[in-house]
N, C-alpha and C positions, 0 to 999 in steps of 0.2 A: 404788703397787702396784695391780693391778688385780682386781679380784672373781673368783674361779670359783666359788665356791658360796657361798652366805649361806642358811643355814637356819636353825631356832632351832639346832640340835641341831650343828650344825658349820658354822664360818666357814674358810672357804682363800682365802688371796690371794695373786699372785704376779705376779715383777715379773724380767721378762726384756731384756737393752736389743738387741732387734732389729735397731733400725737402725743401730746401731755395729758390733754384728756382722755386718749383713749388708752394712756398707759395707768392712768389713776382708776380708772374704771376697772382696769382687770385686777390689779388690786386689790380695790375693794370689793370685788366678787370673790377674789383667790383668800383672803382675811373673812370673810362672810364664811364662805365655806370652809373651811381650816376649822375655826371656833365651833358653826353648828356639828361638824361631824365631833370636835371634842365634845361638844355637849351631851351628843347624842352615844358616845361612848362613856360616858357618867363621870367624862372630866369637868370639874369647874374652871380650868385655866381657859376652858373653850370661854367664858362669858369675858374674858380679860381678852383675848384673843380680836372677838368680833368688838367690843367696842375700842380698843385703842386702835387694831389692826386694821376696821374696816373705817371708825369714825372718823379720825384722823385725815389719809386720804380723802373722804367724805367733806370733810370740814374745807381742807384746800381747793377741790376742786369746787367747791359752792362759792369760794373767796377769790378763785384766783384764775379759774378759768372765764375768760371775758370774749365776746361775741363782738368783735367792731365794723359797723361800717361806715361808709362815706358817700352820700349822694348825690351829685354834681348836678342839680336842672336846669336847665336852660330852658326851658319855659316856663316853669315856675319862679325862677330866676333867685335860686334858694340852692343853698350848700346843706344837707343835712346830716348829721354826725348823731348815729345810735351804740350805745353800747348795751348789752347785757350780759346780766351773769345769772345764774340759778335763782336767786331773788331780787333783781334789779335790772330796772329798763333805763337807762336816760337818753335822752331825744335833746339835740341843740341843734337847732336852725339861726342860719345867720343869711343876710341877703348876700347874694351871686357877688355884688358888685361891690363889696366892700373887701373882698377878695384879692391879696396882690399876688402871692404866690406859694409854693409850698419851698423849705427852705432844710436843711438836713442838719436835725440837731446832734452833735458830737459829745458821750460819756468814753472814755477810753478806748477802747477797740469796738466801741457799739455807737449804735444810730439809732435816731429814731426819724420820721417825716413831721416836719410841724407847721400846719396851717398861718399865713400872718397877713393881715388884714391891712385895709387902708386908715382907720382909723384907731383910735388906742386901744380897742379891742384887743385883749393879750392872745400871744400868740398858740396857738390849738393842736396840741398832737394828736394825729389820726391813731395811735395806736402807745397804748401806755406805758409798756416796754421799751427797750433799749436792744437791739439787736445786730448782731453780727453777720456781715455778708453784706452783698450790692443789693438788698432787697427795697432797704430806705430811700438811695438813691435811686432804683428803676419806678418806684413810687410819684419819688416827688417829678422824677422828669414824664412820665405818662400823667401828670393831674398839671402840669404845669405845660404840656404840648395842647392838652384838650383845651386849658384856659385861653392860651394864642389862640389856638384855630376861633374861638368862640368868637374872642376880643376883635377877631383878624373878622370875620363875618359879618360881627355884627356894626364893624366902622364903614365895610362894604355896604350893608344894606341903608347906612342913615347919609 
């Protein structure tokens, strides 16, 4: 995931897959166009063309390109977790304080970040994928420095 704000007072990070989507989108414009120019040359193979060539792609990125973020308040004192895809929003708040730390789930050479709570509330992956590289890990330790500082703050101020 990536940083858009880190302050004390609110963390937001989010994690968009770009270049998937933006490689399914030329695609399905490069299949769009392929098919109408067959059509418009008085091939029928163009209608076969635009709806496998272009629907297809169309169909994956509506399913499978996902929008996630994570919203850390501290003054609202609220973790919020949105995702969306082409037809779908979901919104999960959970309070700040039930919050123990973010923890790095391991599938074979992939990770993901996964939220885990004080209470049996199961534990919440910020991102539904499994990925390769330090990006899980520099995740969980930028949401879990912000939590300290918070935790570190707010024992100061009571």
């Amino acid at each position: 995931m990536t940083v858009i704000r880190n302050v004390p007072s609110q963390l937001i990070l989010a994690h968009a897959p770009w270049l998937l989507g933006g490689g399914l989108i030329v695609c399905i414009v490069a299949c769009a166009a392929a098919g109408t120019a067959l059509l418009f040359a008085g091939e029928i193979a163009g209608v076969l063309t635009v709806l496998v060539g272009a629907a297809v792609p169309l169909g994956i990125f509506a399913l499978a390109i996902k929008r996630d973020q994570a919203i850390f308040d501290a003054a609202a004192d609220t973790v919020t977790f949105q995702r969306r895809t082409l037809f779908s929003y979901r919104n999960h708040i959970h309070p700040l304080g039930l919050v123990r730390w973010v923890e790095i789930e391991d599938f074979s050479d992939t990770a993901r970040a996964t939220l885990t709570f004080h209470d049996a509330t199961p534990p919440y992956p910020l991102v539904e994928a499994f990925v390769s590289g330090n990006r899980p890990g520099d995740t969980a330790n930028i949401i879990n420095n912000w939590l300290r500082h918070l935790r570190s703050a707010r024992k100061d101020t009571a």
